[in-house]
LUMTI-164440 format. One line per 2 residues: number of its first residue (from 1); their letters; for each residue x, y, z of C-alpha. Coordinates in steps of 0.001 Angstrom, whole numbers. Layout:
% LUMTI-164440
NUM> a> X Y Z  ...
***
This chain:
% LUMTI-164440
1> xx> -3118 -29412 23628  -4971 -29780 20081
3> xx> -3442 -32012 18279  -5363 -31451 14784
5> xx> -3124 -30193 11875  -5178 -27472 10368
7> xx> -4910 -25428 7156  -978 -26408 7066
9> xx> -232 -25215 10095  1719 -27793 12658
11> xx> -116 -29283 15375  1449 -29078 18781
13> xx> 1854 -32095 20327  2094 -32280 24952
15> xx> 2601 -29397 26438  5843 -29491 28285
17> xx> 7406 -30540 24905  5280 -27425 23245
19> xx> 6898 -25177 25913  10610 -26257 25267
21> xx> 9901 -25592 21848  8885 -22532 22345
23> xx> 12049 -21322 24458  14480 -23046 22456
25> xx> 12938 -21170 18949  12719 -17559 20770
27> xx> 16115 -17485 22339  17650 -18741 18655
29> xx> 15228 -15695 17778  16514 -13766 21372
31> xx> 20279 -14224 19957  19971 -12960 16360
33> xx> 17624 -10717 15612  19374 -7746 14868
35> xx> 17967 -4683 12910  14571 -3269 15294
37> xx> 11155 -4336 15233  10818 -4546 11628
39> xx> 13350 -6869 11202  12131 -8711 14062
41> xx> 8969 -9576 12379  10728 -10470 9087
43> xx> 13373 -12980 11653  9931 -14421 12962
45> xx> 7860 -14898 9633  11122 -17059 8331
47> xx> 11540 -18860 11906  7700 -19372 13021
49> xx> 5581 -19145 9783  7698 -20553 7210
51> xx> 10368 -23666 8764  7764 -24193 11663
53> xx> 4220 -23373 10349  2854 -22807 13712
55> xx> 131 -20750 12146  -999 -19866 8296
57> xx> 208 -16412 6140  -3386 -14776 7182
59> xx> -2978 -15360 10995  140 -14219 11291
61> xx> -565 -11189 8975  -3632 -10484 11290
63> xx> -1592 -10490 14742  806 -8188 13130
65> xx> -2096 -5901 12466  -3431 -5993 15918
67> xx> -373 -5900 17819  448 -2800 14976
69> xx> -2985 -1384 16754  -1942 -2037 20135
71> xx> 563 271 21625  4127 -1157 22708
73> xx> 6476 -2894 20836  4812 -4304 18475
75> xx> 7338 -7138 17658  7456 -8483 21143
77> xx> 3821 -8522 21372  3877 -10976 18060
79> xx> 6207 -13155 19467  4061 -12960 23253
81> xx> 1096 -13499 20861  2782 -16890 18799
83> xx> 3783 -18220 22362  228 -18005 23491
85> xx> -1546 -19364 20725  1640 -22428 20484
87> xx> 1112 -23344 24295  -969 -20771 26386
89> xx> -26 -17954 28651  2651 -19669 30115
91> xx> 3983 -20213 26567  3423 -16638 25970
93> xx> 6028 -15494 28966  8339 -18263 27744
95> xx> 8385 -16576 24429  8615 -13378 25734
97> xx> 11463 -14540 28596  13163 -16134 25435
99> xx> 13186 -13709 23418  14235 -10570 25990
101> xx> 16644 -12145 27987  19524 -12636 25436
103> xx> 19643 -8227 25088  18850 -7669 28454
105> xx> 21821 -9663 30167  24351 -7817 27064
107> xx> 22736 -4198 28389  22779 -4966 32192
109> xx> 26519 -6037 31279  27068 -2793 29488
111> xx> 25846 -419 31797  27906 -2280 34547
113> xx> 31236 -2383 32141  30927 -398 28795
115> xx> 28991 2572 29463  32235 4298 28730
117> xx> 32752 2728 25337  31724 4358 21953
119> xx> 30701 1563 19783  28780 3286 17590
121> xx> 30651 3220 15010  31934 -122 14888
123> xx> 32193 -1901 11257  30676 -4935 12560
125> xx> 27284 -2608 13921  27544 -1163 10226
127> xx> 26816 -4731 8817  24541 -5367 10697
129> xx> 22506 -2377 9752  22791 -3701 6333
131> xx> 21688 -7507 7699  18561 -5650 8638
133> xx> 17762 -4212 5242  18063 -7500 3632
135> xx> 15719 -9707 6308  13552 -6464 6349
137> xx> 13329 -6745 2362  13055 -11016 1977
139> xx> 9603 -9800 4231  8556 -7310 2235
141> xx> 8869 -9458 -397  7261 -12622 606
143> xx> 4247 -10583 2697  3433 -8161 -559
145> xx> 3074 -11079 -2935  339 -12680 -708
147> xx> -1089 -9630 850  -1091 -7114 -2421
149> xx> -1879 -9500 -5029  -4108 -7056 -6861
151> xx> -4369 -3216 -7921  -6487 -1937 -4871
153> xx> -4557 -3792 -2407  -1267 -2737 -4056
155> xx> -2753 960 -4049  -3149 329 -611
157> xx> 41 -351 652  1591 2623 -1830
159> xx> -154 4801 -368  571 3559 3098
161> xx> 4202 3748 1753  3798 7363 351
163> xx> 2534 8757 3916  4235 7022 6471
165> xx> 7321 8618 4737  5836 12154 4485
167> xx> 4192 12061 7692  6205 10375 10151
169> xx> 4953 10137 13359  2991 7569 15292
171> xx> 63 9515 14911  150 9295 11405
173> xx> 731 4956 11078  -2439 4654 13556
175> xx> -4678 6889 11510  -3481 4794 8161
177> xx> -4504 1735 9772  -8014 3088 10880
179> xx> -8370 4365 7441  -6976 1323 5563
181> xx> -9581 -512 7402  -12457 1570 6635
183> xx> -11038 1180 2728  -10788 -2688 3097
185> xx> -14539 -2956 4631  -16093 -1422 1927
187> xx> -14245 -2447 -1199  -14380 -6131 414
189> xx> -16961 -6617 2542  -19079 -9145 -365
191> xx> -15726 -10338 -1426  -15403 -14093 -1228
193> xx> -12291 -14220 771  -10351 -17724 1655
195> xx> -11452 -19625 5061  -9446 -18490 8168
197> xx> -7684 -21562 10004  -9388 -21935 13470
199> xx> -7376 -19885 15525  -6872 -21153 19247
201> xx> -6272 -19450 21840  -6192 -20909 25033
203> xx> -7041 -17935 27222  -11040 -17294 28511
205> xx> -12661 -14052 27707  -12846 -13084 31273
207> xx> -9590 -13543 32237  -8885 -11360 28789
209> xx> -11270 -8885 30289  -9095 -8985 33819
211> xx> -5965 -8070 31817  -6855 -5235 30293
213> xx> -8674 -4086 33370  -5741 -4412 34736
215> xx> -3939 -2653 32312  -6284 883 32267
217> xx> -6268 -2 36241  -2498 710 36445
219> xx> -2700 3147 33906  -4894 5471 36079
221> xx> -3780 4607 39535  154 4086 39846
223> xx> 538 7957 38814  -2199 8912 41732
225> xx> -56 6613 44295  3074 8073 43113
227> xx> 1801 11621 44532  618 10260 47782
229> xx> 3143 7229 48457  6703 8034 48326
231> xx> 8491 5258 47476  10989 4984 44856
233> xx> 10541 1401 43684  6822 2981 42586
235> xx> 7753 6090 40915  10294 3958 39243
237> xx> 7466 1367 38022  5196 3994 37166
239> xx> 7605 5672 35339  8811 2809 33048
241> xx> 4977 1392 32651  3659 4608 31237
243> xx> 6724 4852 29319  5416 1229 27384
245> xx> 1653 2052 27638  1456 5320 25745
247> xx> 4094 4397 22974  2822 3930 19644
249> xx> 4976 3122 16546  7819 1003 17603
251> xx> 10485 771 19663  12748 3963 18770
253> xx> 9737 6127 20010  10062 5561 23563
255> xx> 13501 6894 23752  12094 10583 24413
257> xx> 9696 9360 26618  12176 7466 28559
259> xx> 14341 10021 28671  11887 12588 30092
261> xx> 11134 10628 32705  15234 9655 33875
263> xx> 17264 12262 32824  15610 15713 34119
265> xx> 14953 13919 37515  18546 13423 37372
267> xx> 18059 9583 38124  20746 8903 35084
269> xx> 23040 11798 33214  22449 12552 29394
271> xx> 25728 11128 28705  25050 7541 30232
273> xx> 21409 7893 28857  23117 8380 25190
275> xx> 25620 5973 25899  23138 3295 26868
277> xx> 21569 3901 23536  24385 2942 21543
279> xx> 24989 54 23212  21244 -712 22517
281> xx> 22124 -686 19203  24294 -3314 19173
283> xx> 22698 -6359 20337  19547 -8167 19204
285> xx> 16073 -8734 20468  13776 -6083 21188
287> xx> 14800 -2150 21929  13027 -2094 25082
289> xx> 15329 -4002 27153  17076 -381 27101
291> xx> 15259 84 29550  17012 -2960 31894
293> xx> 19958 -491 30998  18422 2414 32722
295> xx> 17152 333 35592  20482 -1525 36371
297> xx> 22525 1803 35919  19843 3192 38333
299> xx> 19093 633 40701  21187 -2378 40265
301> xx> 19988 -5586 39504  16592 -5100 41326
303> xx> 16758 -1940 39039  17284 -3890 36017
305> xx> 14658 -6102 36931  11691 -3874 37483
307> xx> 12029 -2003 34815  12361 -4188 32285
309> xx> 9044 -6063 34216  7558 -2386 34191
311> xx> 8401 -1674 30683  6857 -4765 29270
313> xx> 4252 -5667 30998  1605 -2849 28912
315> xx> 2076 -5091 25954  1704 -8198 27909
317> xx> -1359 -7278 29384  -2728 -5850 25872
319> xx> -2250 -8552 23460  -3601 -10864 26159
321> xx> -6302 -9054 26632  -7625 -8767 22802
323> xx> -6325 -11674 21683  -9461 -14013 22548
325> xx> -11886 -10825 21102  -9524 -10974 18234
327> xx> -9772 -14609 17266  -13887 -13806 16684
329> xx> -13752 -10830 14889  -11428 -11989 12142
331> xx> -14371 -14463 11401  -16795 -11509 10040
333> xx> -16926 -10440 7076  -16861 -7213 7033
335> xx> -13750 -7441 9691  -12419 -9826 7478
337> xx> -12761 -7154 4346  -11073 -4381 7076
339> xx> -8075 -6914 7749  -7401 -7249 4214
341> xx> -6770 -3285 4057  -4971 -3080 6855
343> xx> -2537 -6028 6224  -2265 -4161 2517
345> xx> -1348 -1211 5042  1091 -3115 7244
347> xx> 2763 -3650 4044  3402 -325 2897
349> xx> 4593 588 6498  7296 -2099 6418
351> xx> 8188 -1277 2822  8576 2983 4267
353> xx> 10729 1584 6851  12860 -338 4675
355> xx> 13664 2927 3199  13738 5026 6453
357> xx> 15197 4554 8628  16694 1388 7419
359> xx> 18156 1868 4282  18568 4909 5171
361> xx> 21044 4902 8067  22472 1601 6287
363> xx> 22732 1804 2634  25439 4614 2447
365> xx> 28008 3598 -80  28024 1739 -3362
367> xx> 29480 -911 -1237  26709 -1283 873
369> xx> 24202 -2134 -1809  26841 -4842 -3040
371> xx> 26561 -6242 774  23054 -6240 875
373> xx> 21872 -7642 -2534  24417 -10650 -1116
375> xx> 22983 -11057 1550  19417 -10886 -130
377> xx> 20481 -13416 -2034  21722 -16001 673
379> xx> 18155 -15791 2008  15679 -15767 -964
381> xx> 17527 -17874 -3456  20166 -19928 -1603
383> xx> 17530 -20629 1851  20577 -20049 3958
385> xx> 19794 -19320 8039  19387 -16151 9412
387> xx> 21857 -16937 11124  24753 -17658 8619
389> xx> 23584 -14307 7165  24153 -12068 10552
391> xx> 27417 -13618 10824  28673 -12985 7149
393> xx> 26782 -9302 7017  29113 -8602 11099
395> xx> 32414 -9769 9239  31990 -8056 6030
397> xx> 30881 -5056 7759  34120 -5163 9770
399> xx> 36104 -5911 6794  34428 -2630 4667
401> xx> 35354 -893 7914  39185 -1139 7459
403> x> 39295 412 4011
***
């Protein structure tokens, strides 16, 4: 492993201790992050970026853009992307592994024992919701004031704001990306912009290439094998794998996707499918372990198993794949004037979600916005952890609930 500190950041030191590290910081991560994706990248900027300084503000800002490019979910791919960079591929399944595991046990245990339940409503669910707008907004926060220091960059991420919210599909964040890019290049191309920290990744450029042959490989051949083979261990695989390799815009967008594929072949009802969701909704990590729900309520365990391994492995093979490629092209210029548009961008798009569907679905009595400019203030002002905050926002969420 490279054991020079650069630009801040904190070297890793041999790389069995690097991979315990690594597992014991993305379970913690695994077994609080509550809220979606967006909230999962504000629960890793505190945990990675800011205690640990495993890379600087500008790399992290850049793998959010990419894996924002990338389809999947976007805030597993970070995390995949952090464990690669921290201690190499295996580092990126450990962080993946740590992070998945914690949500996909709780759903395997609901679909076995709760699908019956209606949780949805719970008090303690509620506060959490409102746990979500605060980490969501201590991002937004500590992201804007580095990324949209100045009027065009601030423009930027408005107007990012101003159309994800108008326009919302996943169409329309892709397109404000590509455009925010094309902005950035040409307003900052000649602009002197600060050094980028060496950025290591310990994976070759051919075996990068393999992966996302791989990935257009499966793409293009599992549905062909499905129509000549029929097994149902492959049409479940192919169904789950497309499912992660066509979604753009986060983890709520598979859903429909997901549900085409399970619920007109009559593999799972509409009720258990709906039932499953809400339960998804209740526990932390990434929303794609749902689909461990469908697979175990389908299959079993070996259900559970391979299509969670289906779901996932899109965005494994993905940010594998461009992550070497990436490292080099955030050293141009005129890349480097395109990332500073799009993380303006990626700014404005968490800042639209904070308001939909976050505060939103969260923020619906005065008594809410009392709960969440609390909790805001444990975590900007009185540095408490996360997890002190999840805890206080479940029990005062319970408590609002009995009145």
């Amino acid at each position: 492993m490279n054991t020079t500190d650069v630009a801040g950041q904190s070297k890793p030191t041999s790389k069995p201790r690097a991979l315990l590290e690594v597992l014991a910081v993305s379970t913690k991560l695994g077994l609080t992050s509550f809220g979606g994706p967006i909230a999962h990248l504000g629960y890793f900027h505190d945990e990675y970026i800011r205690r640990r300084k495993w890379m600087d503000e500008r790399s992290y800002a850049d793998l959010v853009a990419l894996c924002q490019f990338l389809p999947g979910p976007a805030s597993s791919q970070v995390g995949i992307g952090i464990g690669v960079i921290r201690a190499g591929l295996l580092g990126g399944i450990i962080a993946w592994l740590g992070f998945t595991l914690p949500s996909l046990i709780a759903l395997v245990l609901f679909a076995f024992l709760l699908q019956g339940f209606d949780i949805g409503s719970a008090g303690w669910i509620h506060g959490l919701k409102i746990v979500a707008v605060a980490i969501v907004a201590q991002a937004i926060l500590g992201m804007g004031q580095k990324l949209t220091p100045d009027r065009n960059r601030a423009t930027i991420a408005v107007m990012a704001t101003s159309v994800t919210l108008l326009w919302q599909s996943a169409v329309s964040q892709i397109l404000l990306i590509v455009i925010a890019g094309i902005v950035g290049m040409m307003i900052y191309r000649k602009t002197m912009t600060p050094e980028t920290s060496p950025l290591s990744v310990p994976i070759s450029r051919g075996f990068a290439a393999l992966c996302l042959a791989v990935f257009f490989g499966l793409l293009i051949l599992l549905p062909l094998l499905r129509q000549l083979i029929a097994i149902d261990w492959l049409s479940l695989f192919d169904s789950f794998y497309r499912s992660g390799a066509l979604v753009f815009g986060g983890g709520h967008v598979v859903l429909p996707l997901l549900e085409r594929e399970v619920v007109p072949t009559e593999l799972i009802s509409k009720a258990d499918f709906l039932a499953g969701y809400g339960a998804a909704q209740a526990v932390p990590g990434p929303l794609f372990t749902f689909a461990g729900y469908l697979g175990a309520m389908i299959g079993g365990i070996p259900g559970a198993i391979l299509a969670t391994a289906a779901i996932f492995l899109p965005a494994f093979l993905l940010i594998v794949g461009a992550l070497p490629f990436w490292s080099t092209l955030r050293s141009s210029p005129k890349v480097q004037g395109a990332l500073i548009g799009i993380n303006a961008a990626v700014v404005g798009i968490l800042l639209a979600a904070l308001y939909n569907p976050l505060w939103t679905t969260a923020i619906l009595a005065p008594v809410d916005f009392v709960l969440a400019s609390l909790l805001f203030l444990m975590l900007v002002f009185w540095k408490l952890p996360p997890w002190v905050v999840v805890i206080t926002g479940a029990i005062c969420g319970t408590v609002i609930a009995l009145f």
